[in-house]
C-alpha positions as CSV (number, residue, x, y, z in Angstrom):
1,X,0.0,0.0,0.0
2,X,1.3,3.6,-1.0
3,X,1.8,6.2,1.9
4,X,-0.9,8.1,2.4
5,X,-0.9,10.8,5.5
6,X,-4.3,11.8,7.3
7,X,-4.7,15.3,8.7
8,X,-7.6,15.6,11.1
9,X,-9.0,18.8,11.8
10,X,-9.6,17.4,15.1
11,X,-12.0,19.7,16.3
12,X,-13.8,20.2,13.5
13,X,-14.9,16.4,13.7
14,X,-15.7,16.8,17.7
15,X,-18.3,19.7,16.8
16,X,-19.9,17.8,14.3
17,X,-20.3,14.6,16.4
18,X,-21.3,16.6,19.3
19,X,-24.3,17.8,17.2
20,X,-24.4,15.0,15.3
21,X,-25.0,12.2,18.4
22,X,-27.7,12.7,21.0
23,X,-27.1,13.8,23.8
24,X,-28.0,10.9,25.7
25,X,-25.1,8.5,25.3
26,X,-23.7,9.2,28.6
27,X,-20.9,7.7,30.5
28,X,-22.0,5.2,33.6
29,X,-21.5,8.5,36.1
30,X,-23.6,10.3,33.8
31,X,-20.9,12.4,31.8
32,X,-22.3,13.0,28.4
33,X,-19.9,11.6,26.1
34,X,-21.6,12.3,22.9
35,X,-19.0,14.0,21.1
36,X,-16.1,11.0,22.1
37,X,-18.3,8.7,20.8
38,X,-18.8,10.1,17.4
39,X,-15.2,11.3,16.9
40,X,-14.4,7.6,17.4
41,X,-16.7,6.5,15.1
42,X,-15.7,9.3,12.2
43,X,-12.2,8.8,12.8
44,X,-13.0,4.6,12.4
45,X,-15.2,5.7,9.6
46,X,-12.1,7.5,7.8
47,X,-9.4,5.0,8.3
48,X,-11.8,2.2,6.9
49,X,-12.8,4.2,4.2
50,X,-9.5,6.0,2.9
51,X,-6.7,3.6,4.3
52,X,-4.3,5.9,5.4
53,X,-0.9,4.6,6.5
54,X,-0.4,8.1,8.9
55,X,-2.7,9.4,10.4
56,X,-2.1,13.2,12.8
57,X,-5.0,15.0,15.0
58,X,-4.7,18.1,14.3
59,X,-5.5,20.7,17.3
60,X,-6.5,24.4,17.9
61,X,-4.3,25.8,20.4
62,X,-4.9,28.5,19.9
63,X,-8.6,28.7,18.2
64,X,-8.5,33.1,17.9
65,X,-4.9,34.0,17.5
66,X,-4.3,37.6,18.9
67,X,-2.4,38.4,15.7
68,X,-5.0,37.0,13.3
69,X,-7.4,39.4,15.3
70,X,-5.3,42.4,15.6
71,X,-5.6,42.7,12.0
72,X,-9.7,41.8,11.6
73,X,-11.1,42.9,14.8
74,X,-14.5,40.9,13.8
75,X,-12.4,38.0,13.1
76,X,-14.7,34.9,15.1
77,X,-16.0,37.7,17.5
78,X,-19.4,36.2,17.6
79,X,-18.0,32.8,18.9
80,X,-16.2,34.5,21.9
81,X,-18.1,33.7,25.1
82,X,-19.2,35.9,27.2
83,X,-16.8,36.2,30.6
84,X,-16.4,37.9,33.5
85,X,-13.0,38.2,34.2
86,X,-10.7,39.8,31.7
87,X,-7.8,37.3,29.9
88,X,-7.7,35.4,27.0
89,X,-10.9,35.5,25.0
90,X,-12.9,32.2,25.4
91,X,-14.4,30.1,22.7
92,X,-17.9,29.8,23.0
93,X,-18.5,26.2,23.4
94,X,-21.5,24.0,25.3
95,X,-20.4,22.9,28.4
96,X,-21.0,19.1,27.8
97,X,-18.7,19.4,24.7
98,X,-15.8,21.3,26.7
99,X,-16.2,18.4,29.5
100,X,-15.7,15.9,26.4
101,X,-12.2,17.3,24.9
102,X,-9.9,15.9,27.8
103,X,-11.6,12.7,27.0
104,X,-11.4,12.4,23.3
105,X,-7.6,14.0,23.7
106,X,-6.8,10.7,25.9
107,X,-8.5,8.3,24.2
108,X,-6.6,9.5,20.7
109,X,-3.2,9.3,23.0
110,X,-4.6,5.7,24.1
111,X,-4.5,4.5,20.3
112,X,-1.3,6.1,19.8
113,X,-2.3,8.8,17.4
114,X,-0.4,11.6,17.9
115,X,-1.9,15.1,18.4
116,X,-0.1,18.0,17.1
117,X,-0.9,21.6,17.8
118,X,1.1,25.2,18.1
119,X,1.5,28.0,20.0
120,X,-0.6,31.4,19.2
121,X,-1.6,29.4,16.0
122,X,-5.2,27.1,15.0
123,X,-5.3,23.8,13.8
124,X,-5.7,25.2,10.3
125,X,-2.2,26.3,10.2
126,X,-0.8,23.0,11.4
127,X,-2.4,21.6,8.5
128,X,-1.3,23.8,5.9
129,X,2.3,23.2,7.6
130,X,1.5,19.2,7.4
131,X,0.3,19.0,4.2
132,X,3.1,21.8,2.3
133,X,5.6,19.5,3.8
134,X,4.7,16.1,3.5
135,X,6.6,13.5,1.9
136,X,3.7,11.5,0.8
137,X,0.3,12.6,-0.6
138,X,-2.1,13.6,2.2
139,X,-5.7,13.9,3.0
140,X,-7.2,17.1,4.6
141,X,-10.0,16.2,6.4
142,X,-11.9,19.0,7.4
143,X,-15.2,20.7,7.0
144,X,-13.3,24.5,6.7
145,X,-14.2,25.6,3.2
146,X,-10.4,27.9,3.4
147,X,-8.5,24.6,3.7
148,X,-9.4,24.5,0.3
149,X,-6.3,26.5,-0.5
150,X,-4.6,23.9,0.1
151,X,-5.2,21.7,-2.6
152,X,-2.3,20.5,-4.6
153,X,-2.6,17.5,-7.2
154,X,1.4,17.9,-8.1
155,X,1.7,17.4,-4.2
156,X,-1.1,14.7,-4.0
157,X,-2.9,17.0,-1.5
158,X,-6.5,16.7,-1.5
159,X,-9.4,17.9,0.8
160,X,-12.0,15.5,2.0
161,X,-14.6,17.8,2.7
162,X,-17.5,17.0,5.7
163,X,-19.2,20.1,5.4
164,X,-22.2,18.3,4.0
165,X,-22.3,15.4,6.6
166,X,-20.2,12.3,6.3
167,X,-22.8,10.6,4.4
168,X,-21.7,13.1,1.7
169,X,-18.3,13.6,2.0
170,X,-16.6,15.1,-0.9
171,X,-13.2,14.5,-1.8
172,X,-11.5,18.0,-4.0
173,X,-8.7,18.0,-5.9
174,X,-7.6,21.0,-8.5
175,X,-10.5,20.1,-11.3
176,X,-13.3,19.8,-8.3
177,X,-12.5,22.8,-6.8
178,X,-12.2,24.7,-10.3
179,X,-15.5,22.8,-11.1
180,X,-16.5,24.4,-7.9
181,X,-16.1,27.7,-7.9
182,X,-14.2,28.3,-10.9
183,X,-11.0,29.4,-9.8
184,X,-7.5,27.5,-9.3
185,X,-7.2,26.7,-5.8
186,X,-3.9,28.8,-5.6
187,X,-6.7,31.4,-5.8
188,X,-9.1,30.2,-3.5
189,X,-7.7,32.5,-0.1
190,X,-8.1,35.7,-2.6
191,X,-11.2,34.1,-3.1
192,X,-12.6,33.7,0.7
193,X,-11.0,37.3,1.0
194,X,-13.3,39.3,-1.1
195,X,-16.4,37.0,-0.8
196,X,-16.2,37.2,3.0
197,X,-17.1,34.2,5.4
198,X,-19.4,35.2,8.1
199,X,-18.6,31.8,10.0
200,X,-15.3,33.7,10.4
201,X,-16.2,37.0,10.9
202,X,-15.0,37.8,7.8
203,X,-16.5,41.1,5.8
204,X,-15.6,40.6,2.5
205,X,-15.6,43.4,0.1
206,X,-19.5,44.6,0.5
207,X,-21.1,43.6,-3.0
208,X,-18.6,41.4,-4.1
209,X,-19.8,37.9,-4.4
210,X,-18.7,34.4,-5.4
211,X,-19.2,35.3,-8.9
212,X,-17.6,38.2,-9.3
213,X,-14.4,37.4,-6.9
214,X,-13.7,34.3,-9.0
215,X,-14.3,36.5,-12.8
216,X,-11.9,39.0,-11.7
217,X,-9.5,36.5,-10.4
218,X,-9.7,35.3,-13.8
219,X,-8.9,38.1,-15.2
220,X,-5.9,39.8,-13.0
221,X,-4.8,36.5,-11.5
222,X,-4.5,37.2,-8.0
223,X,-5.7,39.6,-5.3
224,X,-2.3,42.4,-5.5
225,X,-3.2,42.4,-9.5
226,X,-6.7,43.4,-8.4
227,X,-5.8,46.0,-6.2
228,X,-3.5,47.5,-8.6
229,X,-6.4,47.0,-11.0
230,X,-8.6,48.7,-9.1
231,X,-6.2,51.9,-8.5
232,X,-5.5,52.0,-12.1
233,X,-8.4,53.9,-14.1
234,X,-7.2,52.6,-17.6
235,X,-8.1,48.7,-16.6
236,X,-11.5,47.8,-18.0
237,X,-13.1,47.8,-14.5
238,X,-16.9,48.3,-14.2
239,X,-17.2,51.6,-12.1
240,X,-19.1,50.2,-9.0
241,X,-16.5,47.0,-9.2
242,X,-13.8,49.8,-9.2
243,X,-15.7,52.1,-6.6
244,X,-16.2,48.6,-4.1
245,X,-12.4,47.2,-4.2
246,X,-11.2,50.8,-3.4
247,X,-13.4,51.3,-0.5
248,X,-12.0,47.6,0.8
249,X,-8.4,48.9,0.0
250,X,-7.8,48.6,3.7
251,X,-9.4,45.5,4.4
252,X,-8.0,44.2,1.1
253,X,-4.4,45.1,2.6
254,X,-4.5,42.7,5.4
255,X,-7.4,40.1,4.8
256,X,-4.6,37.6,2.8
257,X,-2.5,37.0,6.0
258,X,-5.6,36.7,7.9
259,X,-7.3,34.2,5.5
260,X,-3.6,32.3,4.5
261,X,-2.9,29.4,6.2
262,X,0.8,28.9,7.8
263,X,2.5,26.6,6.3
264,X,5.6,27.2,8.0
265,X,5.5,26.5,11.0
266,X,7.7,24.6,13.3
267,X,6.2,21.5,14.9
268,X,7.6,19.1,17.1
269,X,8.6,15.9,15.2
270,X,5.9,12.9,15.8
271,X,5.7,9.6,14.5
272,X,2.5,9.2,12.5
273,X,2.5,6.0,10.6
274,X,0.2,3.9,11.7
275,X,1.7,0.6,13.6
276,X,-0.4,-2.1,15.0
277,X,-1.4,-2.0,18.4
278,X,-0.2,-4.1,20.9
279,X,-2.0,-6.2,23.1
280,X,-1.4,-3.8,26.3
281,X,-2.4,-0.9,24.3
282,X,-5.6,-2.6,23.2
283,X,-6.1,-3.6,26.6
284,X,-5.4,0.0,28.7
285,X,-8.0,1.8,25.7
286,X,-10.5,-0.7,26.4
287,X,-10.4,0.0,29.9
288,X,-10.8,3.4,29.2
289,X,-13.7,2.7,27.4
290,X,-15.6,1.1,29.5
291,X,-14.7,3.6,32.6
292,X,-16.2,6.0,30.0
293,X,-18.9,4.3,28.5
294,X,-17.5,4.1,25.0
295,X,-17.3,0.1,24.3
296,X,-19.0,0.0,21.1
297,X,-16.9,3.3,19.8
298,X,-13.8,1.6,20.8
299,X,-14.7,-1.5,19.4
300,X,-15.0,-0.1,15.9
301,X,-12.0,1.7,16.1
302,X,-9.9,-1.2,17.1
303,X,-11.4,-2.8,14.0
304,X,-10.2,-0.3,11.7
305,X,-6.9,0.5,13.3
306,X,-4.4,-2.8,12.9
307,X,-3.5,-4.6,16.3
308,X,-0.6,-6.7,16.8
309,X,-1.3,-10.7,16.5
């Protein structure tokens, strides 16, 4: 089998199975355990599905970088939670799901899947860091529509893309995300730029859409021949195009390192291939399980992950 590496957007998957799982799978003390059920199962679901032979859990360690936000001030604003005391600015997340991530952190550590995350930076850069230097194709799993920037068929980097449930999954490479949206996706942070994302807190340029970002990306390439398109009155700009881009020239300035992943970062090293477990390891995360209430999950897992004869 070929080398394939799998990057988790870890907490992107532990949303979606904490809304995606009732919340009455609970733990014998009563813990909801909702979401560590269903990132078990999803993360079973992918390995039997896609056959990776390394596998990383990507994590948000910081989910709101000050630096991202010192240059969007609306950037994930409405997620913040509402606290007391001043400090760090809190994500706004239920309380049965923040319980959960300790839980689905351990049990990931139990089946020797290593979690990789970085200082003042989101699980989003340690992806685009992952994937730009890999030595093997990857797979982005993720349900982030600005990881599609990432996409790289002379890399072997594609996105498998959960946004529309993982009954639907969608797997992008260069021709799916041109048939997508119709731009390269080189283009597609430009893209996110000028359209806006209000998941992000993202303004856009007001009046520029989908279809017009990705036409004038067409046409000037990339977002610094836009601007300079836009402050050039001989380019056959429509006036109002013209008139919007200009009155965006400051959000336009700073929006690209805001909306670029990292891909630079420096991570610790971590082994990610994917070894079979041995029979302590299967023994000590089936323990956990059942302390936890997560028998079935763990089951399936162990099924899809290799274990030692």
């Amino acid at each position: 089998m070929a080398d394939r590496l799998m990057l988790l957007d870890t907490a992107g998957i532990y949303f979606r199975a904490f809304y995606g799982v009732p919340d009455t799978v609970t733990a014998p003390d009563g813990t909801v355990v909702n979401a560590a059920r269903g990132t078990l199962d999803i993360i079973a679901r992918l390995v039997s599905q896609f056959q990776p032979t390394h596998l990383i859990a990507c994590w948000d360690d910081d989910w709101r970088p000050q630096w991202r936000v010192d240059l969007i001030p609306s950037y994930k604003t409405h997620r913040v939670a509402e606290v007391v005391e001043p400090g760090p600015d809190v994500e706004l997340v239920p309380d049965p799901l923040t319980a959960q991530v300790p839980i689905i952190a351990e049990s990931l550590r139990l089946l020797d899947i290593p979690i990789v995350g970085a200082p003042e930076h989101e699980a989003d850069d340690v992806i685009g860091t992952l994937a730009s230097t890999a030595t093997m194709p990857v797979d982005v799993v993720t349900g982030d529509r600005d990881l599609f920037q990432l996409v790289d068929d002379a890399a072997g980097v594609r996105v498998i893309y959960t946004g529309r449930g993982m009954a639907n999954l969608e797997i992008l490479d260069g021709a799916a995300v041109e048939a997508k949206y119709a731009i390269t996706p080189a283009q597609y942070a430009a893209f996110a730029a000028m359209r806006g994302d209000p998941s992000d807190g993202l303004p856009g340029v007001a009046g520029v859409g989908e279809k017009t970002a990705a036409g004038l990306l067409r046409e000037f390439g990339d977002l610094d021949g836009i601007v300079a398109a836009a402050a050039d009155p001989a380019t056959a700009l429509s006036p109002s195009v013209r008139a919007k881009l200009l009155a965006a020239s400051d959000y336009l300035a700073v929006a690209p390192t805001v909306v670029n992943v990292v891909r630079d970062l420096e991570l610790p090293r971590v082994d990610a291939e994917i070894r079979p477990l041995t029979a302590g390891q299967v023994e000590a995360a089936s323990a956990f399980a059942e302390r936890w209430g997560l028998d079935s999950a763990m089951t399936r897992i162990l099924s899809a992950l290799p274990t030692a004869p």
